[in-house]
C-alpha positions in Angstrom: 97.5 48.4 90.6 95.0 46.0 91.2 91.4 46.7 92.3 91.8 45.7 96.0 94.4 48.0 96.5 92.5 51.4 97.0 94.0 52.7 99.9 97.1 52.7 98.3 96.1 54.5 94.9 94.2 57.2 97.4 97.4 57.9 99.1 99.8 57.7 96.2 97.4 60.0 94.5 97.3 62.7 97.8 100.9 62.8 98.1 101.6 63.3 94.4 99.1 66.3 94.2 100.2 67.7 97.7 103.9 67.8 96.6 102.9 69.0 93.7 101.1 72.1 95.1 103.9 72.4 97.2 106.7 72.5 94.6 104.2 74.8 92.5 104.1 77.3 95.6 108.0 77.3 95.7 108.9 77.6 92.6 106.0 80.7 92.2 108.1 82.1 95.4 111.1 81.8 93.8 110.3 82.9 90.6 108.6 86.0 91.7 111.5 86.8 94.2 113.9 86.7 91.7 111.5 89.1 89.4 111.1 91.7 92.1 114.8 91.5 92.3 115.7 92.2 88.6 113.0 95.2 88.3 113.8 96.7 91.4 110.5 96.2 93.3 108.8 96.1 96.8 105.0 94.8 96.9 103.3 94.9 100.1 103.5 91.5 102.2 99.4 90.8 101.4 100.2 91.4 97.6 103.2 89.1 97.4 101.2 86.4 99.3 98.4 86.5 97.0 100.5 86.5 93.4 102.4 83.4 94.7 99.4 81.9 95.5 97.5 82.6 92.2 100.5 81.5 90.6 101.2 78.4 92.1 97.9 77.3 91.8 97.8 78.1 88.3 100.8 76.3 87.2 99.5 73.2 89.3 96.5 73.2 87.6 98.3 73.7 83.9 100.2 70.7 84.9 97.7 68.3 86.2 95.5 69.7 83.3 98.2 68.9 80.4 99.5 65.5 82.3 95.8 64.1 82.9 95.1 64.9 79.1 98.3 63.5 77.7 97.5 60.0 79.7 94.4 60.2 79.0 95.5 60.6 74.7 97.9 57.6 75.6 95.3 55.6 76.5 97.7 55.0 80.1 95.2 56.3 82.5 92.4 54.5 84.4 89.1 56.4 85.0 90.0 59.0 87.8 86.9 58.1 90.2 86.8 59.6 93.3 89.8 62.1 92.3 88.1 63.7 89.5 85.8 66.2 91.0 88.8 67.5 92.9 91.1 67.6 90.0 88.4 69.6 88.6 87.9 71.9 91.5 91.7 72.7 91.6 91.0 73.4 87.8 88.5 76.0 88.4 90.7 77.1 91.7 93.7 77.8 89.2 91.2 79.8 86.8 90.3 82.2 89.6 87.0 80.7 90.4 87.5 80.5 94.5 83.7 79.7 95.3 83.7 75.9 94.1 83.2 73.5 97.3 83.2 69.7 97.2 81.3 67.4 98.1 82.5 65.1 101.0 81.2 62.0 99.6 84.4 59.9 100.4 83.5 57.9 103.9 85.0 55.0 102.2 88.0 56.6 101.7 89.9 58.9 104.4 92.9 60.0 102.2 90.2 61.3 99.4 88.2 62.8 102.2 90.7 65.1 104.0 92.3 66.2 100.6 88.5 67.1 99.7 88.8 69.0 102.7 91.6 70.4 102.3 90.8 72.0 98.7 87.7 73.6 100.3 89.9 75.3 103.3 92.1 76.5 100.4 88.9 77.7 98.5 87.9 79.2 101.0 90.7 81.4 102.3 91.8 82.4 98.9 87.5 83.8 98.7 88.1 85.5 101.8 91.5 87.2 100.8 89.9 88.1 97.7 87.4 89.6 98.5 89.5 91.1 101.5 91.5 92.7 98.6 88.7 94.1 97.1 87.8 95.9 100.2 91.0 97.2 100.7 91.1 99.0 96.9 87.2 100.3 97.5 88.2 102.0 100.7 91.6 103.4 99.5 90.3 104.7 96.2 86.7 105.8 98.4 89.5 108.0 101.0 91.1 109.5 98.3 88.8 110.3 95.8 86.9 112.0 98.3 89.2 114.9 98.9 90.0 115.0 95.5 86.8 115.7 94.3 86.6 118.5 97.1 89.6 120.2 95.4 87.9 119.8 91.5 85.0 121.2 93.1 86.8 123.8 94.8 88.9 125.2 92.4 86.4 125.0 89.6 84.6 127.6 91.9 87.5 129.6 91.9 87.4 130.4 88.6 84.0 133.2 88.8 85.2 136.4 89.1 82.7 137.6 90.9 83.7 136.3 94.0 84.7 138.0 96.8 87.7 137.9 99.0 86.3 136.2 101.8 84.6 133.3 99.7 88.0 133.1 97.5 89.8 132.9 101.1 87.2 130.0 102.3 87.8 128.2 99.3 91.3 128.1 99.5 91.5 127.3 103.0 89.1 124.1 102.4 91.8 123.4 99.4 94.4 123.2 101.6 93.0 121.2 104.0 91.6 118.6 101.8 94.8 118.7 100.3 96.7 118.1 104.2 94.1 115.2 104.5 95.1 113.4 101.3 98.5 113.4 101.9 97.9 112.1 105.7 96.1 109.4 103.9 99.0 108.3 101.7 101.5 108.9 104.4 99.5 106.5 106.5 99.0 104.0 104.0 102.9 104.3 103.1 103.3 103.8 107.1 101.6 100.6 107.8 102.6 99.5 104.2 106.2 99.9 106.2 105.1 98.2 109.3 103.2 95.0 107.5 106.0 94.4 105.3 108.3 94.5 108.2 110.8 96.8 106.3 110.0 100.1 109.2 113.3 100.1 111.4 113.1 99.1 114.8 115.4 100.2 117.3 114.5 99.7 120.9 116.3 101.4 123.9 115.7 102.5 127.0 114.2 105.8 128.3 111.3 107.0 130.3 107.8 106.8 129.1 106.3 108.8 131.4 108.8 111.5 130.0 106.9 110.7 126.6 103.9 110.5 127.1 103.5 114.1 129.4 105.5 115.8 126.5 102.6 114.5 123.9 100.4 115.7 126.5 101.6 119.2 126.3 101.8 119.2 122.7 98.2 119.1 122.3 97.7 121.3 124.8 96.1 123.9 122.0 93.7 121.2 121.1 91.7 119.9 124.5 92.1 123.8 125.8 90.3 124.9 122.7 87.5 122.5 123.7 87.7 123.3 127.5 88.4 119.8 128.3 89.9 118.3 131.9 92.8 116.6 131.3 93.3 114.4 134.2 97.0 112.9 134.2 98.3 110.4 136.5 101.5 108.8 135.4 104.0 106.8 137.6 107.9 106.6 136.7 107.9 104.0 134.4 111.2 103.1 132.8 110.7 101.2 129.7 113.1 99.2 126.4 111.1 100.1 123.2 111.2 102.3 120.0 110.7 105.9 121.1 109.9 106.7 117.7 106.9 104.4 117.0 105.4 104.3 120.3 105.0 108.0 120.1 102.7 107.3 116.8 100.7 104.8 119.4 100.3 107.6 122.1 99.4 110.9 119.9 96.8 109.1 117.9 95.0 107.8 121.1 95.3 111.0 122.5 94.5 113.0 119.2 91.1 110.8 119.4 90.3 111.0 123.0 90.2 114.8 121.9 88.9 114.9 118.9 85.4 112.6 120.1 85.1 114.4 123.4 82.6 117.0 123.6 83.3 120.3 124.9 83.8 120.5 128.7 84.7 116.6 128.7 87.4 114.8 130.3 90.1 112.6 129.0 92.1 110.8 132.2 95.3 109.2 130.9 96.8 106.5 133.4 100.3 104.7 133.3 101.3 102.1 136.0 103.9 99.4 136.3 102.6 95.9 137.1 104.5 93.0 137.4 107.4 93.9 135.1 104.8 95.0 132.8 103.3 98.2 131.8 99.6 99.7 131.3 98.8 103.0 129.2 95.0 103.0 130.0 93.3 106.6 128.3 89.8 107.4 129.1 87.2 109.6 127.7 83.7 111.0 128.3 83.3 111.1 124.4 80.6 109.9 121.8 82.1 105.9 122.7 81.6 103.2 120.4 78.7 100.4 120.0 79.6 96.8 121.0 79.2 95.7 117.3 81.8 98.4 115.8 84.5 97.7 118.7 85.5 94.6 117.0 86.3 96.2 114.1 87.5 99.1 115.3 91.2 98.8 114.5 90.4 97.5 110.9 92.0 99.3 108.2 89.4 102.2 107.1 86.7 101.4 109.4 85.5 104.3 111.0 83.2 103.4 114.2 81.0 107.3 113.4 79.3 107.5 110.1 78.5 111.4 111.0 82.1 112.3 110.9 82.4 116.0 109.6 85.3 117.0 107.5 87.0 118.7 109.8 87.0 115.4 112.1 87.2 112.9 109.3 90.7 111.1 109.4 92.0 108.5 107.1 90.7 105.6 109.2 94.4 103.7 109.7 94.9 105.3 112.9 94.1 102.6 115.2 95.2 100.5 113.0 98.6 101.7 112.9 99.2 101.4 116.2 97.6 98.0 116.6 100.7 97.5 114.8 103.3 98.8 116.1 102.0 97.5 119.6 102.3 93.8 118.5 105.7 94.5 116.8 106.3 95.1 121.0 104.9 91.7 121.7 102.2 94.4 123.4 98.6 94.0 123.6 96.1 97.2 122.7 92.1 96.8 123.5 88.8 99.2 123.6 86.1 99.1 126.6 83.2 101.3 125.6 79.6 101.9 125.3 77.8 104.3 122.7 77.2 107.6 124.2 78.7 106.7 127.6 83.2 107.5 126.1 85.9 105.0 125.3 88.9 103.4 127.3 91.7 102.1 125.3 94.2 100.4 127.1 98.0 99.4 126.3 99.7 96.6 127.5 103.8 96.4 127.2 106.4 94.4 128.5 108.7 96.9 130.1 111.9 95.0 128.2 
């Protein structure tokens, strides 16, 4: 190729290390499909995502690595130029090293300049899913170790003799319930494991959702008359085509919560209404709310909006998260109004078909 040609070299070069990636990607997808397949086994979605992604990266950086070294050896390859620093940079990429960033040094050359780009988007979304992952093991292994170290603790107490029957009764009673809480936890993380990984059957049909959602009223009754509280319930006759099931997961832990962060003597109002062939679930409290700051984050996995949670109101934190969920698997829309110290409205938005 001669020397006044470099837009042509730039472009050969971008499409040969685009399809490249690409193929690399595919056959990871392929490869690791078929694997599952043989060994009988179901990753979560995220999981999957990320080992294709490590591995096609890695095999496109052994190749380019091996074929630039080899041409290089043969003597049939010209000095790299501007392509270098990002044939190194998928190099480090491939090697797990996601905070390398180029340089966009290429004005003179647009192809050069967008695939620079390009590498540092992909950079930077792999760092972010890392370190997403990360997260995701600290607070799984945080939620569980903390109940289990209740029930060491616990038990280990157990052993004296010299207690009596009401502390051996206490102790037992707080064994059991850490022991409820962990498996909620891994029940919940099996659950939106199901849900993410779109392998949770849905089966819509029609029935009445104010029907539901009064029955889920009623079913709690033992918890808001324990704490006194008014339940205001004003529900219209609201037919609706969705997954009894799942929905029900949706209402109970917006009503659980309502409960569970009202004071005594509150009030929780729960609202449903047709509107223009949608319909609104709108739940309102007089509880401890939540700070503008925490309410974008509030349906994150783990993320619990009150640090001074006791045990007996601690809860595994995929609650709202869950039903974030299974509202969007209804083409549905769930949101949070709320102040600190002034309650909570969290509203649900379905289309009635």
């Amino acid at each position: 190729m001669k020397k006044g040609n470099p837009r042509l070299i730039g472009i050969a070069w971008a499409a040969f290390v685009l399809l490249l990636i690409t193929g690399m990607l595919l056959a990871s997808f392929f490869l690791t499909a078929r694997l599952y397949q043989i060994i009988n086994l179901h990753p979560h979605a995220w999981l999957t995502l990320i080992v294709n992604t490590f591995l096609g990266l890695s095999l496109t950086g052994l190749i380019v690595t091996a074929g630039v070294r080899f041409a290089r050896r043969r003597g049939w390859m010209l000095p790299m130029g501007a392509f270098g620093p990002i044939i190194e940079a998928l190099e480090k990429i491939a090697a797990g090293d996601f905070s390398i960033r180029l340089e966009n040094d290429f004005q003179d050359n647009q192809i050069v300049g967008e695939l620079a780009n390009s590498v540092n988007k992909m950079a930077l979304e792999l760092d972010q899913m890392e370190n997403l992952r990360q997260e995701f093991i600290s607070n799984v292994s945080h939620e569980i170790q903390s109940p289990l170290t209740s029930i060491r603790g616990f038990a280990q107490a157990l052993e004296n003799d010299q207690l009596s029957p009401g502390e051996r009764h206490h102790y037992l009673s707080i064994i059991e319930a850490e022991s409820t809480r962990l498996s909620r936890i891994t029940e919940d993380l099996l659950k939106l494991a199901s849900l993410e990984s779109d392998r949770v059957r849905f089966e819509p049909k029609p029935y009445l959702l104010d029907q539901q959602i009064r029955n889920l009223i009623l079913t709690c009754e033992p918890q808001w008359t324990d704490k006194a509280i008014d339940m205001d319930v004003s529900l219209e006759k609201v037919g609706i085509t969705a997954d009894e099931d799942l929905l029900s997961q949706v209402w109970l832990n917006l009503i659980h919560n309502s409960i569970k962060f009202t004071p005594r003597g509150g009030r929780v109002r729960v609202e449903l209404q047709e509107q223009d062939g949608r319909v609104e679930f709108k739940i309102t409290d007089t509880g401890i709310g939540i700070s503008e700051e925490d309410q974008a984050r509030v349906f994150e996995r783990f993320f619990k909006a009150d640090p001074a949670r006791t045990r007996v109101n601690e809860g595994s934190g995929l609650g709202l998260s869950i039903s974030k969920k299974i509202v969007e698997m209804h083409r549905g829309v769930i949101k949070v109004e709320s102040r600190a110290g002034a309650g909570a409205t969290f509203t649900v938005n379905l289309p009635k078909e």
